[in-house]
C-alpha positions as CSV (number, residue, x, y, z in Angstrom):
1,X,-13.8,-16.3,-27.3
2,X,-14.6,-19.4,-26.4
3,X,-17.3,-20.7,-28.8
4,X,-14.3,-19.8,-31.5
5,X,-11.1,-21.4,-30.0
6,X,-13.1,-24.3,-30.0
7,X,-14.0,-24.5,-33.0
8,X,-11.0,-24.1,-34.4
9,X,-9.7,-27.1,-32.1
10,X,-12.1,-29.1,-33.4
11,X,-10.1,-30.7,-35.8
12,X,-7.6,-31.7,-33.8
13,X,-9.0,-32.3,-30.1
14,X,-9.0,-36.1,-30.3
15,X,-4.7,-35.2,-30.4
16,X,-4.8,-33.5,-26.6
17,X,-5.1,-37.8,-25.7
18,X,-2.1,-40.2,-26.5
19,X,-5.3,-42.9,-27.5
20,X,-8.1,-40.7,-28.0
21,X,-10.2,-44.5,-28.8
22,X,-8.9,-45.6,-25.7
23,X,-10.2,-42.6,-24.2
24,X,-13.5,-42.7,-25.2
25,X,-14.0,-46.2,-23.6
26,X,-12.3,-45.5,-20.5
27,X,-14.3,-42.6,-19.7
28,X,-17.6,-43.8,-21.2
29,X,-17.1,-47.0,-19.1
30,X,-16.6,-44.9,-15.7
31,X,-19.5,-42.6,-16.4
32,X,-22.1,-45.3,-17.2
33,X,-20.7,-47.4,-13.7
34,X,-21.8,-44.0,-11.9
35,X,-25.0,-43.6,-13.7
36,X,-26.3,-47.4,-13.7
37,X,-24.9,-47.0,-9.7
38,X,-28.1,-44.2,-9.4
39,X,-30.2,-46.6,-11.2
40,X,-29.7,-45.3,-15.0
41,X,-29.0,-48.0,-16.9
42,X,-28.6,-48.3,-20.9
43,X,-31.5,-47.1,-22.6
44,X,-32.0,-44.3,-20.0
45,X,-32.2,-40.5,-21.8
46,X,-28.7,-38.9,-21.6
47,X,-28.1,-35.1,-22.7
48,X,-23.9,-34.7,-23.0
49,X,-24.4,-30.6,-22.1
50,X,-20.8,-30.3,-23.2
51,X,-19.8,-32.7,-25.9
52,X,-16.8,-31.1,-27.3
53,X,-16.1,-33.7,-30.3
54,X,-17.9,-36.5,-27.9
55,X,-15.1,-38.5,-26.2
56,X,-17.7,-38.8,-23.7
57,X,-21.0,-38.8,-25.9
58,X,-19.7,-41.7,-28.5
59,X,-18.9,-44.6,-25.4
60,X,-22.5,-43.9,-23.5
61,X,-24.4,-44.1,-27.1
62,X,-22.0,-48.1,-28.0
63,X,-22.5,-49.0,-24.4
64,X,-26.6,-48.7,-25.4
65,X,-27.8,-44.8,-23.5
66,X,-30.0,-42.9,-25.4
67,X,-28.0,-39.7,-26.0
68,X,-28.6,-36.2,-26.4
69,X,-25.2,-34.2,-27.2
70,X,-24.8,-30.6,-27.1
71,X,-21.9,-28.0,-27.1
72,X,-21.7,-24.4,-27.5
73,X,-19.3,-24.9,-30.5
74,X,-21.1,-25.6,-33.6
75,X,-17.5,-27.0,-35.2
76,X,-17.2,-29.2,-32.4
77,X,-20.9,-30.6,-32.5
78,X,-20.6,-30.9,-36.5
79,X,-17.4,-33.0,-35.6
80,X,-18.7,-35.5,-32.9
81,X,-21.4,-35.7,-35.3
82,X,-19.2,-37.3,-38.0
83,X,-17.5,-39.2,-35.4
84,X,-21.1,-40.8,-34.3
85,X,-21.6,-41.4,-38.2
86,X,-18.8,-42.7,-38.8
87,X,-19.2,-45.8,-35.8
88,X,-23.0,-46.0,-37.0
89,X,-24.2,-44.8,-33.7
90,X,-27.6,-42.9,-32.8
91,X,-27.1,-39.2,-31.4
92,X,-28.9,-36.3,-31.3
93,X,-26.9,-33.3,-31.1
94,X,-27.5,-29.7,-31.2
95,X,-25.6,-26.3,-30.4
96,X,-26.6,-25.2,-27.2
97,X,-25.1,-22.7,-24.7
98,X,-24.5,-25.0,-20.9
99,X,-26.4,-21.6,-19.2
100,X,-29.6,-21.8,-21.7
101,X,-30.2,-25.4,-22.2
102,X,-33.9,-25.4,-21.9
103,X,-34.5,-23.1,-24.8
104,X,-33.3,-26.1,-26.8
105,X,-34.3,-28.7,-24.7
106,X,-38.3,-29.3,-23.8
107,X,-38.2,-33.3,-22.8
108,X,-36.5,-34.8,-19.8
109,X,-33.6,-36.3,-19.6
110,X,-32.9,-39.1,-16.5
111,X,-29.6,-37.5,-16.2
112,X,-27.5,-34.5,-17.8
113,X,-23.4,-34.6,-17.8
114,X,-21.0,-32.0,-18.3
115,X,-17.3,-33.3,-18.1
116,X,-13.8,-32.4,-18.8
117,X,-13.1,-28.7,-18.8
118,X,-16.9,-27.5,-19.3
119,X,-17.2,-25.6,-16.0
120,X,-14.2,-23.3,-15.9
121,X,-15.6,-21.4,-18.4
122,X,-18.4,-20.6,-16.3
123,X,-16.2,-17.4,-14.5
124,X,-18.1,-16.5,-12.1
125,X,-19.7,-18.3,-9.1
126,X,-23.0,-16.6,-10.9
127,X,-22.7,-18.5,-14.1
128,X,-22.1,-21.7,-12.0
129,X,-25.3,-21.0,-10.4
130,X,-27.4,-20.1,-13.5
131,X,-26.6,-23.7,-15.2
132,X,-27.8,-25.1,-11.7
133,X,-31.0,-23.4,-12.0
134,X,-32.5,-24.1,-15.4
135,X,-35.3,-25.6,-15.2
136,X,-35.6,-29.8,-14.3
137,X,-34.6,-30.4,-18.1
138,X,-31.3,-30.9,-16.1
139,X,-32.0,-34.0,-13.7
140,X,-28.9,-34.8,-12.9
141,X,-25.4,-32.9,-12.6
142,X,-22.5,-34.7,-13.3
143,X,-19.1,-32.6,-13.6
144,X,-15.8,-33.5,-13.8
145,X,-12.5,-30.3,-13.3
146,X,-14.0,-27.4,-11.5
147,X,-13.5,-23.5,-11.4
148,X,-14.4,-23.4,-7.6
149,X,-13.5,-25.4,-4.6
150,X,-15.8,-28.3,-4.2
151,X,-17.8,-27.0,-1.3
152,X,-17.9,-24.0,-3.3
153,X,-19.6,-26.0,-6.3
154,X,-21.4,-27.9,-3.9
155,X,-23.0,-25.2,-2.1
156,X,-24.6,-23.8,-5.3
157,X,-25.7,-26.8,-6.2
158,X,-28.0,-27.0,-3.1
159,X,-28.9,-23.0,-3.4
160,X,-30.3,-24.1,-6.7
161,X,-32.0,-27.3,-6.0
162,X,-30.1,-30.1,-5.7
163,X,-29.8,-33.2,-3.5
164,X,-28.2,-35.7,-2.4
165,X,-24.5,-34.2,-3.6
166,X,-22.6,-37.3,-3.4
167,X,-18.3,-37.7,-4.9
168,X,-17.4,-40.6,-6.8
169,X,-13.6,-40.3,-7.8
170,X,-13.2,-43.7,-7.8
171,X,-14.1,-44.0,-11.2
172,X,-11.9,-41.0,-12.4
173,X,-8.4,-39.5,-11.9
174,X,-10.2,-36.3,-10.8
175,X,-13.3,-35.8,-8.6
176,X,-17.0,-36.4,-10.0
177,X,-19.7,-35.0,-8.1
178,X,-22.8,-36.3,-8.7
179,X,-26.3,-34.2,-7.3
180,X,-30.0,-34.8,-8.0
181,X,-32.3,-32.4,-9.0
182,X,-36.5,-33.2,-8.5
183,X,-38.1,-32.4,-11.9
184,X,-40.9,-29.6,-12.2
């Protein structure tokens, strides 16, 4: 069910923002201040696990990261795919489920985000857990609109390898958790 509705928002999820543009900096702008602030500045290997149409994706590629962009919504990735096109910017992108990411992914990245409304679809506390435990293709977690109560989030974080769980809401008008995980 949810692979489909999304693709058939596709077309129009740049409509849910009253300046999608405006958007895509704003968000792009905070993300980047919390990845250089963990010492990943532009140039550093980005996968977008959850691009959606790429509000996120399309800011970190202009403000110079090297990004990966997936989604589990092959409408949605052949969308932000246009929109990347259509600014002339250099993405990667492929369909790829948030639970399974390194059967598409063998490389590294210095940090993985999933943002906006990615994790509630994960509906069980199980789910949550099996995207924290793929393999260190997954770096870094960044997630933005949870399913679970923080500590809830945060604690299967740590069950499935990850350190140093740190908040950064600063940048956003809902919590950001930020969590490292050591690669393999």
């Amino acid at each position: 069910m949810t692979q489909a509705f999304y693709d058939q928002l596709a077309p129009f999820y740049h409509l849910l923002y009253p300046d999608w543009e405006a958007s895509v900096a704003r968000q792009s702008q905070g993300i980047a201040t919390v990845l250089e602030e963990f010492g990943f500045s532009p140039g550093a290997r980005i996968l977008d696990a959850a691009c959606g149409i790429g509000t996120q994706t399309l800011g970190l590629a202009r403000l110079g990261y090297d990004v990966t962009a997936s989604d589990l919504s092959p409408d949605a990735v052949a969308r932000a795919r246009v929109e990347a096109n259509r600014r002339d910017l250099q993405v990667t992108f492929a369909v790829a489920d948030l639970r399974h990411l390194s059967t598409v992914f063998t490389k590294p990245f210095a940090a993985v985000i999933a943002c906006d409304n990615a994790v509630p679809h994960l509906l069980t506390l199980q789910l949550i857990q099996q995207c924290g435990a793929e393999p260190p293709v997954v770096r870094e977690f960044h997630s933005r609109y949870y399913a679970v109560e923080l500590p809830t989030l945060e604690r299967l974080l740590r069950e499935t390898g990850f350190e140093r769980i740190t908040r950064r809401d600063e940048h956003f008008f809902q919590p950001l958790l930020v969590a490292f995980n050591a690669p393999a």
